[in-house]
C-alpha positions as CSV (number, residue, x, y, z in Angstrom):
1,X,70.7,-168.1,-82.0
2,X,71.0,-166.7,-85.4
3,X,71.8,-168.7,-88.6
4,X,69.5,-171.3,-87.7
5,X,69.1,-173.6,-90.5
6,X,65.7,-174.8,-91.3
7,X,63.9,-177.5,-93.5
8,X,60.4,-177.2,-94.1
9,X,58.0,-180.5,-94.0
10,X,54.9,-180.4,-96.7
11,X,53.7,-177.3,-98.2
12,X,50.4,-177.4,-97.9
13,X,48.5,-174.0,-97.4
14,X,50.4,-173.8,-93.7
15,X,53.3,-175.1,-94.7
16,X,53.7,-173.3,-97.8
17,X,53.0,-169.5,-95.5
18,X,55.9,-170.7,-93.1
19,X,58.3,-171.7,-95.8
20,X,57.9,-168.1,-97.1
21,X,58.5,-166.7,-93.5
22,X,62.1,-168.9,-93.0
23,X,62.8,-167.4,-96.8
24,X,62.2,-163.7,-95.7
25,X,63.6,-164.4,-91.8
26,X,66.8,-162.3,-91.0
27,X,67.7,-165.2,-88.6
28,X,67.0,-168.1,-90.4
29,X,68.1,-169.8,-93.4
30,X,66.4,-172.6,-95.4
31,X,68.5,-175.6,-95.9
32,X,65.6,-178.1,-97.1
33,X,62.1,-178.5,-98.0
34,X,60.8,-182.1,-98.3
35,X,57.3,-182.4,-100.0
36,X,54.3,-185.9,-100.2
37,X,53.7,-185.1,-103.7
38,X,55.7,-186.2,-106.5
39,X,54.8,-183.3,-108.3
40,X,56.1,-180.7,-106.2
41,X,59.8,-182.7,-105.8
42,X,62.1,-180.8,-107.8
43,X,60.9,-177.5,-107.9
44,X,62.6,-174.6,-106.1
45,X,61.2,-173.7,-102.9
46,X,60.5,-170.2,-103.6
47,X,58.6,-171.6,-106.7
48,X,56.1,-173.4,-103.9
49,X,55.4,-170.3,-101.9
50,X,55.4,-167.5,-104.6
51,X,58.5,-166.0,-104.3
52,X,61.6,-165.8,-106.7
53,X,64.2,-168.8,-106.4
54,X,66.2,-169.8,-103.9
55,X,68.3,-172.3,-105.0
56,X,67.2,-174.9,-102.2
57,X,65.1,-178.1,-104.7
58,X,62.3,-179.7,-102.9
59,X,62.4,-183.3,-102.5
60,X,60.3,-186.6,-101.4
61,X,63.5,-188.2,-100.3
62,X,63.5,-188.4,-96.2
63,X,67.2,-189.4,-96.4
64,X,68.6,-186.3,-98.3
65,X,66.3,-184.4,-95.5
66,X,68.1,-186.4,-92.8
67,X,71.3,-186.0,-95.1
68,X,71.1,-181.8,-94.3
69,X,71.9,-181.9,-90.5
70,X,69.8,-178.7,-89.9
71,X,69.0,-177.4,-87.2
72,X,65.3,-177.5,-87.5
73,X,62.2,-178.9,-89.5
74,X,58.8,-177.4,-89.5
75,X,57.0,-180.4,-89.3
76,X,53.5,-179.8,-91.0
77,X,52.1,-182.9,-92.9
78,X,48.4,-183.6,-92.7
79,X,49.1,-186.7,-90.8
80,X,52.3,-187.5,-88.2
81,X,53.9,-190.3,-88.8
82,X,55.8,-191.1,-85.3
83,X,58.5,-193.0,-87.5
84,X,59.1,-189.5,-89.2
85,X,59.2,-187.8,-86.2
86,X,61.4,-189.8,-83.9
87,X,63.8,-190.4,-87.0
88,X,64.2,-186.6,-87.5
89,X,65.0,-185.9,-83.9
90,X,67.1,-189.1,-83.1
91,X,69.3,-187.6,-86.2
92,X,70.2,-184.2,-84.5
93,X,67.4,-181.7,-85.7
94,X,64.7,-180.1,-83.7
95,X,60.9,-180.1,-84.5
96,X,58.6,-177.3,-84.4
97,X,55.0,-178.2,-85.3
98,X,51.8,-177.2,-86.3
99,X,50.3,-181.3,-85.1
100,X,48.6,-181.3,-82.2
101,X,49.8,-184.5,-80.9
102,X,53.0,-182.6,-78.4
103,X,51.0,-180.2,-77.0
104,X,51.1,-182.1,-73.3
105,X,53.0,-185.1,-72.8
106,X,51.2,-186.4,-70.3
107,X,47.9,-186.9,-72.7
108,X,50.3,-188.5,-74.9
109,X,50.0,-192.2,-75.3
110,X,52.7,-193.8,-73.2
111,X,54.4,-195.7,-75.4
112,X,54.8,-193.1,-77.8
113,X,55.7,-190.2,-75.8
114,X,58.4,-193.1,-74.6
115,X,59.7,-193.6,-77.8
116,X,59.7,-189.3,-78.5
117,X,61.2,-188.6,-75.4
118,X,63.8,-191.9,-76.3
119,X,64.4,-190.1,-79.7
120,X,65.0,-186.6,-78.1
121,X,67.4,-188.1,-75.6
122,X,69.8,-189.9,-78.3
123,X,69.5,-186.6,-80.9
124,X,69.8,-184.1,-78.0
125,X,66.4,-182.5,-79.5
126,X,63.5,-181.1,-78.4
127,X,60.1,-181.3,-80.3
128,X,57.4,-178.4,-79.8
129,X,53.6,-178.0,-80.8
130,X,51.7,-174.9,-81.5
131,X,50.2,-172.8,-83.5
132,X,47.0,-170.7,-83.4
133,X,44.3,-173.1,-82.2
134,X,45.5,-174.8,-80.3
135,X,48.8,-173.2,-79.1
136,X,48.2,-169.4,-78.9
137,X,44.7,-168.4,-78.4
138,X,44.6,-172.0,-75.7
139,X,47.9,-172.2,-74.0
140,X,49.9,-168.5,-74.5
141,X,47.1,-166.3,-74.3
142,X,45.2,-168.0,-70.7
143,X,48.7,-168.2,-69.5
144,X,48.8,-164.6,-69.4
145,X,45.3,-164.0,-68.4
146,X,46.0,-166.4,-65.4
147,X,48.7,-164.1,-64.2
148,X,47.0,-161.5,-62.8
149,X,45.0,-164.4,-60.9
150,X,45.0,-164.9,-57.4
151,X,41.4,-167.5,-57.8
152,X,40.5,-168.9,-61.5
153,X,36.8,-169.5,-61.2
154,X,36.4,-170.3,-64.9
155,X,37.7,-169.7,-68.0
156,X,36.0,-169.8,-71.5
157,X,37.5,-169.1,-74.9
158,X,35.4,-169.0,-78.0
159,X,36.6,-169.1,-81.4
160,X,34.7,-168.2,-84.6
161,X,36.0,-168.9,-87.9
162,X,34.8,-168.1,-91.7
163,X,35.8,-170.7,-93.6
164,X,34.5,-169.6,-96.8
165,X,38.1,-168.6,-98.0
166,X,39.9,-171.3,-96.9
167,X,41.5,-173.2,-99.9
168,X,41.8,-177.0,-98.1
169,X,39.3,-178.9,-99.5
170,X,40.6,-181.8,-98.1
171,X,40.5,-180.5,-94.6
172,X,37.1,-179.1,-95.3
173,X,35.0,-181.8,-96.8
174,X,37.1,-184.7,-95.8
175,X,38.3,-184.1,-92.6
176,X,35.7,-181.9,-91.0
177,X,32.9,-183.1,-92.8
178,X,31.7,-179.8,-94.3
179,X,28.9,-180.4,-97.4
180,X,27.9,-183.9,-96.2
181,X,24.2,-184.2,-95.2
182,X,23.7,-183.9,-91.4
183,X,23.1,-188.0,-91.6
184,X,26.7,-188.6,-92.7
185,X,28.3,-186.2,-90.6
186,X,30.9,-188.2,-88.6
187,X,30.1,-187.9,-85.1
188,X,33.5,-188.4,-84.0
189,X,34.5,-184.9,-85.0
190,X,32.8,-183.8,-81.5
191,X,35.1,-186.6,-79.7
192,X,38.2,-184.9,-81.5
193,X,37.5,-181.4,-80.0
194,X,38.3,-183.4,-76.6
195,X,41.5,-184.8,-78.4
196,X,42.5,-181.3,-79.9
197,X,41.8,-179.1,-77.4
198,X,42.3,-181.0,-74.2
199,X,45.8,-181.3,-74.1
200,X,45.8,-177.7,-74.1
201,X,43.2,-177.3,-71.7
202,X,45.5,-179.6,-69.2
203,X,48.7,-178.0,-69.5
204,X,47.3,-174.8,-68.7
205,X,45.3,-176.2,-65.3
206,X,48.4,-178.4,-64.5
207,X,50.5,-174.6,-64.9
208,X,47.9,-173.2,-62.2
209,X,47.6,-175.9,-59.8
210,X,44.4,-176.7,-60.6
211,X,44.9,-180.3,-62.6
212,X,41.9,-181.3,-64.5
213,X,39.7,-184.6,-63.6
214,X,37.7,-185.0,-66.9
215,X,38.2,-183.4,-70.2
216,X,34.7,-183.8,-72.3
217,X,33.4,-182.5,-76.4
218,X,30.0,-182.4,-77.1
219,X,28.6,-180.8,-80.8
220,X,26.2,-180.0,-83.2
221,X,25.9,-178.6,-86.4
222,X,24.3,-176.7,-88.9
223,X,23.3,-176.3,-92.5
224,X,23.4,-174.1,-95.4
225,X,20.0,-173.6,-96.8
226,X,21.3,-172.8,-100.7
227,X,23.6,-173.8,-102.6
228,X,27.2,-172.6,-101.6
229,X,30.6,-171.6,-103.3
230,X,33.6,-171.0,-101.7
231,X,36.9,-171.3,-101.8
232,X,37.3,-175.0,-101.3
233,X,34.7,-176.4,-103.1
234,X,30.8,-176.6,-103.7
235,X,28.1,-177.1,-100.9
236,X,24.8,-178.4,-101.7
237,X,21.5,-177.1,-100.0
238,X,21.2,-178.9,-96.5
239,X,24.2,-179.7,-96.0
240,X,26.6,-179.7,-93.6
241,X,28.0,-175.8,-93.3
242,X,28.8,-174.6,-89.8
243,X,29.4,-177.3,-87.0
244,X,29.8,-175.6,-82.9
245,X,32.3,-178.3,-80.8
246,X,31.9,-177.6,-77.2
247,X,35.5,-178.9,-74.9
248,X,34.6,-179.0,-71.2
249,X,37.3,-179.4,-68.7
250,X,36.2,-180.1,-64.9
251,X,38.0,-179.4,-61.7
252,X,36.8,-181.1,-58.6
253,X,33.7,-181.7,-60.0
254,X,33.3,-178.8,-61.7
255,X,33.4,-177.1,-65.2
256,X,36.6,-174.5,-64.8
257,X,37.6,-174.2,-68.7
258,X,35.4,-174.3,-71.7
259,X,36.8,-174.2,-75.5
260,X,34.0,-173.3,-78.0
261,X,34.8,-173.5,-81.4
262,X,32.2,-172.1,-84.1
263,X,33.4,-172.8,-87.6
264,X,30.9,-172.2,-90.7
265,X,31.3,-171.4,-94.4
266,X,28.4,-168.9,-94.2
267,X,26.7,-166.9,-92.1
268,X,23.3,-167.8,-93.6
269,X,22.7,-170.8,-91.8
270,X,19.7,-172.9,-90.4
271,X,19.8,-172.9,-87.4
272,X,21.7,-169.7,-87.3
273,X,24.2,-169.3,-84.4
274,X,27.0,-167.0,-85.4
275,X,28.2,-164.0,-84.4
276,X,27.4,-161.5,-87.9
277,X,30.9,-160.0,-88.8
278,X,33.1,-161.7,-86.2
279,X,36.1,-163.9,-86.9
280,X,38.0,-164.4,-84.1
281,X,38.0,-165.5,-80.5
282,X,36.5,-164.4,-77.4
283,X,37.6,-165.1,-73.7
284,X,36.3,-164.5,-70.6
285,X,37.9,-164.8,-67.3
286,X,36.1,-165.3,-64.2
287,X,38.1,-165.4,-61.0
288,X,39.3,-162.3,-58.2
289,X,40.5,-160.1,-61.6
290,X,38.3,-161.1,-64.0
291,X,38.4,-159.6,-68.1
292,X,36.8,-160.2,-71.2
293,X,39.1,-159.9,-73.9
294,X,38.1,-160.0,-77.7
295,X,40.6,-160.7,-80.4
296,X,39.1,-160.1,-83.7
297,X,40.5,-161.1,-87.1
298,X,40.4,-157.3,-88.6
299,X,40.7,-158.1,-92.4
300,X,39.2,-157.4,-95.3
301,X,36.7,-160.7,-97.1
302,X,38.4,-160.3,-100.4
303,X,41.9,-160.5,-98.1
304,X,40.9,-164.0,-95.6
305,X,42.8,-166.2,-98.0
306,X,45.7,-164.4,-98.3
307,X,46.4,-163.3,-94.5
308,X,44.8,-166.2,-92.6
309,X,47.5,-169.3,-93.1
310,X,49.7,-166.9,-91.0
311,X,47.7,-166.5,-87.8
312,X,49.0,-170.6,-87.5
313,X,52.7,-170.5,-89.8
314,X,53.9,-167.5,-88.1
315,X,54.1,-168.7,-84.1
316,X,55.8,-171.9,-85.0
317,X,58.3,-169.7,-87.0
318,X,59.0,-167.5,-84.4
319,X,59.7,-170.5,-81.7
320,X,62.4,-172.0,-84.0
321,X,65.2,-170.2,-82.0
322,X,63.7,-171.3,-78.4
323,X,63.3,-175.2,-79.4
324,X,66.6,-175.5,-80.6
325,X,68.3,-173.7,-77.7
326,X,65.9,-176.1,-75.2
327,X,66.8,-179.1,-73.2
328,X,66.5,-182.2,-75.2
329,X,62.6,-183.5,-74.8
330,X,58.9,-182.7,-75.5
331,X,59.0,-178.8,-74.5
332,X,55.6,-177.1,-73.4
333,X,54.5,-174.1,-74.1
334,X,55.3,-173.7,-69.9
335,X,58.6,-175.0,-70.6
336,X,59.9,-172.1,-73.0
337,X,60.0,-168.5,-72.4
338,X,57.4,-166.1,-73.8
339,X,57.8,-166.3,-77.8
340,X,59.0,-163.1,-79.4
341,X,59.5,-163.0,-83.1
342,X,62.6,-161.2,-84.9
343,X,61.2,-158.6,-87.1
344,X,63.8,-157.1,-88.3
């Protein structure tokens, strides 16, 4: 499984971390990057991630990507474009992705996890999703909790994230809705907590035996009471500057898993609900061996913005080898062996 060859897809603040890591990789090599903006077609790909050149050019053309034959693409654009997708794999090369849509076939829409499935089958690919959130901290980490289950009572996960040094504006203020007033907020951002996090929250209770009947998000959020700075962008005073989602998954009529995710761009916030000084996620199991395990983000504030992409580009690095050695199809984090990264 060494000698992989690898194209990166968009290097956006992910994409750009997990170009770096196939660069540096002892096992990998970059055959390709393929870029949405015209201005970043052309330039070497060690150019777009801060490191000295490579000789590989970026470029917008899906064709020369196609044209490569590699083994692998890191599929990471802002939006998936199922055309993309099913072209990629129907051509021979793998996916490993940070988009959310793979996560559990079964909460796929049917026709397109036909026509995925169809594209794997012709290729003899496999596509995988993960990441950080979802992917590790919802599928690899309660997998392992689970194991020393003999009853699962309930499980909750809790994530907190700082956002203040996160450089995406567009994910910030356009997608999330951070800095709008609480009156413009887009409610559906609750409803995709359900979509995000519930296909997660299925594979995992499907794993167990315990198949979900209801997957539900409520919300609410929270503003900033001055005027705010970070990384991104500007925040006025009362607006939008920490939103809570809440995912609730039922079994027999019951809550059994619970996904809270806490994401602000301040701790000063009206009403304040964070937890001072944590970044980070917190799980509690309940059942006939039940833990509370905290995993906390341990870095510096002036540091966030440099270490953070990788808690998200480094897992879908590290699968690379075990989605291209997989039988052909939408692979689960239950269909692949535990992930182990080559260090060295």
């Amino acid at each position: 499984m060494t000698g992989l060859r690898v194209v990166q897809w968009a290097t956006g603040n992910i994409g750009s971390r997990s170009l770096r890591q196939v660069i540096e990789h002892p096992a990998l090599t970059l055959a390709g990057v393929y870029v949405t903006s015209p201005a970043k077609a052309g330039r070497d790909a060690g150019d777009l991630c801060g490191l000295p050149p490579t000789g590989v050019t970026a470029t917008n053309d899906i064709a020369e990507i196609l044209a490569l034959g590699a083994d692998c693409v890191l599929y990471m654009p802002a939006v998936c474009d199922l055309d993309q997708v099913c072209a990629i794999l129907a051509d021979g090369t793998n996916i490993v992705t940070t988009r959310g849509e793979f996560h559990h076939p079964g909460s796929m829409p049917p026709a397109d996890r036909e026509r995925v499935e169809r594209a794997c089958a012709e290729g003899g690919t496999s596509i995988h999703s993960t990441g950080s959130s979802p992917g590790f901290i919802s599928e690899a980490v309660p997998l392992v909790l689970a194991s020393i289950q003999r009853r699962l009572d309930g499980m909750a996960i809790n994530e907190y994230a700082d956002l203040a040094s996160r450089n995406s504006p567009e994910m910030l203020f356009d997608l999330m809705g951070f800095g709008h007033s609480v009156a413009e907020f887009p409610p559906e951002r609750f409803a995709f907590g359900a979509y995000s996090f519930g296909p997660s929250m299925r594979l995992v209770a499907e794993a167990v035996g315990l198949p979900l009947d209801s997957v539900t998000a409520t919300g609410e959020v929270t503003v900033t009471p001055e005027k705010l700075t970070i990384a991104a962008g500007t925040l006025e005073a009362g607006t939008v500057a920490g939103q809570r989602t809440i995912v609730t998954g039922t079994h027999a009529g019951r809550p059994l898993m619970t996904f809270t995710a806490t994401w602000y761009c301040t701790e000063h916030l009206e009403p304040a609900w964070t937890v001072p000084g944590w970044d980070g996620w917190k799980v509690h199991v309940d059942g006939d061996a039940p833990v509370d395990v905290d995993i906390r983000f341990d870095i510096p504030v002036e540091r966030m913005g440099e270490m953070t992409p990788g808690y998200t580009a480094n897992r879908p690095v590290n699968a690379i080898p075990y989605v291209c050695a997989a039988a052909p199809g939408i692979r689960t984090t239950v269909d692949l062996p535990q992930i182990i990264p080559v260090l060295a």
